[in-house]
C-alpha positions in Angstrom: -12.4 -29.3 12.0 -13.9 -27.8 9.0 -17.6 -28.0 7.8 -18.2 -31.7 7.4 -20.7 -30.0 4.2 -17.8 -28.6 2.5 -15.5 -31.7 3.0 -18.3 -33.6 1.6 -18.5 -31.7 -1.6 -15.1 -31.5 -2.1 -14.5 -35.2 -1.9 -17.7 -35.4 -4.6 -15.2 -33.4 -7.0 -12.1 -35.0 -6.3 -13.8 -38.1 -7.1 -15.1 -36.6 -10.6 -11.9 -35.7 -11.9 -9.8 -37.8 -14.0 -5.8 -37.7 -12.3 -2.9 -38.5 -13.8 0.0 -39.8 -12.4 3.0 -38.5 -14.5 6.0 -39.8 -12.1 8.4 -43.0 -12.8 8.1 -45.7 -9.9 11.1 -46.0 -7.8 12.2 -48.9 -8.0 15.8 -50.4 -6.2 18.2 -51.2 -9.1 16.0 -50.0 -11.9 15.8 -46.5 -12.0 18.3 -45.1 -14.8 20.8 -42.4 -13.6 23.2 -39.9 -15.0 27.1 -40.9 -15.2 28.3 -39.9 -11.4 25.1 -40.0 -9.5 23.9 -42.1 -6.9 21.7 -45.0 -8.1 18.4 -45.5 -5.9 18.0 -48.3 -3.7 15.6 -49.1 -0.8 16.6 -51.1 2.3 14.2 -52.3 5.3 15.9 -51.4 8.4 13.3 -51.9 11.1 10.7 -55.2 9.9 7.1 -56.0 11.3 8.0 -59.6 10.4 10.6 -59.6 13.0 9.2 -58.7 15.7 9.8 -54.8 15.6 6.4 -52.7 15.9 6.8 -50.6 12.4 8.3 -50.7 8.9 10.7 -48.5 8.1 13.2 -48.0 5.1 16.4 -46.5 4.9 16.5 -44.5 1.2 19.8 -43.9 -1.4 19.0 -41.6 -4.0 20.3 -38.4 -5.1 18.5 -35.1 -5.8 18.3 -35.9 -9.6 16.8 -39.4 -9.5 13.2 -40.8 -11.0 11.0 -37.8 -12.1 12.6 -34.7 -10.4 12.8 -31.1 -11.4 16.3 -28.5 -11.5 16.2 -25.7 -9.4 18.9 -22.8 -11.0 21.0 -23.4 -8.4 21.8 -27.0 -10.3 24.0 -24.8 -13.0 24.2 -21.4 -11.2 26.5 -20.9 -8.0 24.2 -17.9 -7.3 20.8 -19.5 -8.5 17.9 -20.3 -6.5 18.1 -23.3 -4.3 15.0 -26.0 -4.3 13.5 -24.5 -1.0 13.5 -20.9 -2.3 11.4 -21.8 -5.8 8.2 -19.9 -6.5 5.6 -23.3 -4.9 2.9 -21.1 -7.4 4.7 -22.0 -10.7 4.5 -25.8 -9.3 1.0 -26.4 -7.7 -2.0 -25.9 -9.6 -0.4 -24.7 -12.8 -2.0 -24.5 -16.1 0.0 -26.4 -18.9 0.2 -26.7 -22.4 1.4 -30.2 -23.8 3.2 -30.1 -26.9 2.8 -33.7 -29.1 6.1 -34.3 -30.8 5.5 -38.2 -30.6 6.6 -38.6 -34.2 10.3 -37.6 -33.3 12.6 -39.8 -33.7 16.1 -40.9 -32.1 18.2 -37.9 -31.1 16.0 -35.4 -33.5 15.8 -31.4 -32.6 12.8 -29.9 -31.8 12.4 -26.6 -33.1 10.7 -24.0 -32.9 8.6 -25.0 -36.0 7.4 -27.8 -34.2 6.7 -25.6 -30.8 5.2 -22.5 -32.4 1.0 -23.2 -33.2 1.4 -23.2 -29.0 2.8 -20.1 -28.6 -0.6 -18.5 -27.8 -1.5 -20.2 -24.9 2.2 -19.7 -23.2 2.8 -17.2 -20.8 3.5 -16.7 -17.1 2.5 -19.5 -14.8 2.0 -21.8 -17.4 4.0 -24.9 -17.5 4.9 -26.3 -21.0 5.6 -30.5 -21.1 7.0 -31.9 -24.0 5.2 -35.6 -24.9 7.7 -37.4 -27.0 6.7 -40.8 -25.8 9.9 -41.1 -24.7 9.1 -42.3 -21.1 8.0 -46.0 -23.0 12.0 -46.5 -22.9 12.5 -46.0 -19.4 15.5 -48.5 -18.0 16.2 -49.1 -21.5 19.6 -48.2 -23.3 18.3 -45.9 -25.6 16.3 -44.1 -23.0 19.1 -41.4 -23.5 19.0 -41.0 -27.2 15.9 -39.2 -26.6 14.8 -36.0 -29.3 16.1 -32.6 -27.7 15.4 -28.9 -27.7 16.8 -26.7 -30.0 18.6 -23.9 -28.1 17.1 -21.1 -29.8 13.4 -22.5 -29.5 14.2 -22.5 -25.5 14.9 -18.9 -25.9 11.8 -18.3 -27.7 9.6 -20.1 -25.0 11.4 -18.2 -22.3 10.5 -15.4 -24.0 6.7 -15.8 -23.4 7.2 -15.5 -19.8 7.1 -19.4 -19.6 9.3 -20.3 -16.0 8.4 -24.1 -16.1 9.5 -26.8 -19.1 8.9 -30.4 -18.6 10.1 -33.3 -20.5 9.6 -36.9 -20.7 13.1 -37.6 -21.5 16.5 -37.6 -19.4 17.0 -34.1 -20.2 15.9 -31.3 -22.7 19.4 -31.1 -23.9 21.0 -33.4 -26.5 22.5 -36.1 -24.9 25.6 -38.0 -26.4 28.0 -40.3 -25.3 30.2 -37.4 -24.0 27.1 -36.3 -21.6 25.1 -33.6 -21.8 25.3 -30.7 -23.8 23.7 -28.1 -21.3 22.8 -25.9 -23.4 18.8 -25.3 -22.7 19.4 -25.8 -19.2 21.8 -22.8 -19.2 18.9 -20.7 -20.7 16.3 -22.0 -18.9 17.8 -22.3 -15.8 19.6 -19.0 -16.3 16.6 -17.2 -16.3 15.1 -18.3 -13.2 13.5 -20.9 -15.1 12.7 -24.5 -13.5 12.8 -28.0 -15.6 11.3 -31.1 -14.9 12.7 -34.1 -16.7 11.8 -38.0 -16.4 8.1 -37.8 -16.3 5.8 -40.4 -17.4 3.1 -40.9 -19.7 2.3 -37.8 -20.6 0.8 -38.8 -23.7 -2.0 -40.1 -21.6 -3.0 -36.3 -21.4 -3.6 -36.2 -24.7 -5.6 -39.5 -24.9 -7.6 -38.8 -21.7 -8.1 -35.7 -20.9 -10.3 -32.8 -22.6 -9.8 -28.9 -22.6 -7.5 -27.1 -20.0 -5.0 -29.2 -18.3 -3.7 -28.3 -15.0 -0.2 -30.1 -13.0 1.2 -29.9 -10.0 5.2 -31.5 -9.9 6.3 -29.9 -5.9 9.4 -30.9 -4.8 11.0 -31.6 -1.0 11.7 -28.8 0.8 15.4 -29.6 0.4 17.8 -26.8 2.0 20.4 -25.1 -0.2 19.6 -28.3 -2.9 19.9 -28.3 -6.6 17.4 -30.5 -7.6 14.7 -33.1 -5.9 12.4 -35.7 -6.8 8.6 -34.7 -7.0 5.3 -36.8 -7.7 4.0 -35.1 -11.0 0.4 -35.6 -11.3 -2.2 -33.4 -14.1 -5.9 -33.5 -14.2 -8.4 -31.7 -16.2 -9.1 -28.2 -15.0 -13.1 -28.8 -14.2 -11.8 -31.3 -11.8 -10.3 -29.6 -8.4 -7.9 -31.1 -5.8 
C-alpha cells in the first residue's frame, strides 16, 4: 500500500477540483442511434429482490452508442482498431473548446469561426466543439446539428491536432440520406480520433477558468471500431 501521506494529499486535490461529467446517461429506450445500429437497452438477469445474492445486468448496445469515440478502423479496413489507440491522446489531455453556440440548424463551421484558436492547437491537444447541441438529445432534430466544413478539418489536422470532439451526432453534415463522411475521412484518415455525443460542454465555458484538461478512454475492445467512453474535463490546477 502506498504512503497513507500521499493518498491523503491526493484526495485533498481531487476534492479541490471542479469535474465535469461530459457523457450522455444511458438510458434503455432513450438513447438516439444511427439508422442500422443497435439501440441500447438494459435487462436485470440475476435480482437481489429474488432471492439471488447479486445484481447483475445483461447490456445491448453497439460500439457507436451514447458518447463514444471512432477509432480509424471505423472507415479504414487497415486503420487502427480501439485497443491499439495512442491511451496519451485520451487521458489527461489538454483541450481547447471552441464556442460556436450561436450556430444554427444544419450551419457549416468554418474555418473563420475556428481560426482565433489556432494557437493553442497542436499535438496532444484535444479540440471539442460546444454547439449546445447536446440540449437536443432524444429529440428529432438532435441530427440537424451545425457541421464541420471539410476544409477547416484539414486545417486542424494540420496543427498536429489527433483528437476532435463534438457535441453533436457527428462532425459531418447529416441529412436525411445519412452521413456525409466527409471529416471523418480526413480525420480518421490521418490517424486522427473523434468523439461525438458529448454533453454539456458549454458548462466548460461557464465553470471552469484557464487550461482545461479531458480525459474520454474507451473499452479495451479487440479489433473494434468504435466504443463508448465516460468523458469527463476539469481545470488543469485540479489533478486526478
Amino acid at each position: 500500500m502506498g504512503d497513507p501521506s500521499s493518498m491523503k494529499s491526493h484526495t485533498t486535490s481531487v476534492s479541490k477540483s471542479t469535474i465535469i461529467d461530459l457523457t450522455h446517461s444511458l438510458i434503455s429506450g432513450g438513447v438516439p442511434a444511427c439508422p442500422g445500429h443497435p439501440s441500447y437497452a438494459a435487462h436485470c438477469i440475476s435480482h437481489i429482490s429474488k432471492g439471488e445474492c447479486s445484481n447483475v445486468h445483461s447490456l445491448t448496445l453497439g460500439s457507436h452508442t451514447g458518447t463514444h469515440l471512432d477509432a480509424p478502423f471505423h472507415f479504414f479496413d487497415d486503420g487502427t482498431t480501439v485497443d491499439q489507440l495512442d491511451l496519451s491522446l485520451l487521458t489527461a489531455a489538454p483541450a481547447v473548446v471552441v464556442d460556436l453556440r450561436h450556430k444554427k440548424l444544419r450551419e457549416r463551421i468554418t474555418w473563420d469561426d475556428i481560426g482565433e484558436h489556432e494557437a493553442r492547437m497542436g499535438p496532444g491537444v484535444a479540440v471539442l466543439f460546444c454547439t449546445g447541441w447536446s440540449r437536443d438529445w432524444g429529440k428529432p432534430n438532435y441530427r440537424h446539428h451545425p457541421f464541420l466544413d471539410p476544409d477547416a478539418a484539414r486545417r486542424i489536422m494540420g496543427t498536429g491536432v489527433k483528437v476532435i470532439g463534438v457535441d453533436t451526432m457527428s462532425p459531418d453534415e447529416v441529412t436525411d440520406e445519412g452521413d456525409s463522411g466527409c471529416v471523418h475521412r480526413i480525420v480518421l484518415g490521418s490517424g486522427g480520433i473523434i468523439v461525438e455525443n458529448l454533453n454539456g460542454l458549454e458548462n466548460i465555458l461557464e465553470k471552469l477558468n484557464g487550461a482545461i484538461t479531458v480525459s474520454m478512454l474507451p473499452l479495451r475492445l479487440e479489433k473494434c471500431d468504435g466504443s463508448p467512453i465516460r468523458a469527463v474535463a476539469w481545470s488543469a490546477g485540479g489533478t486526478i
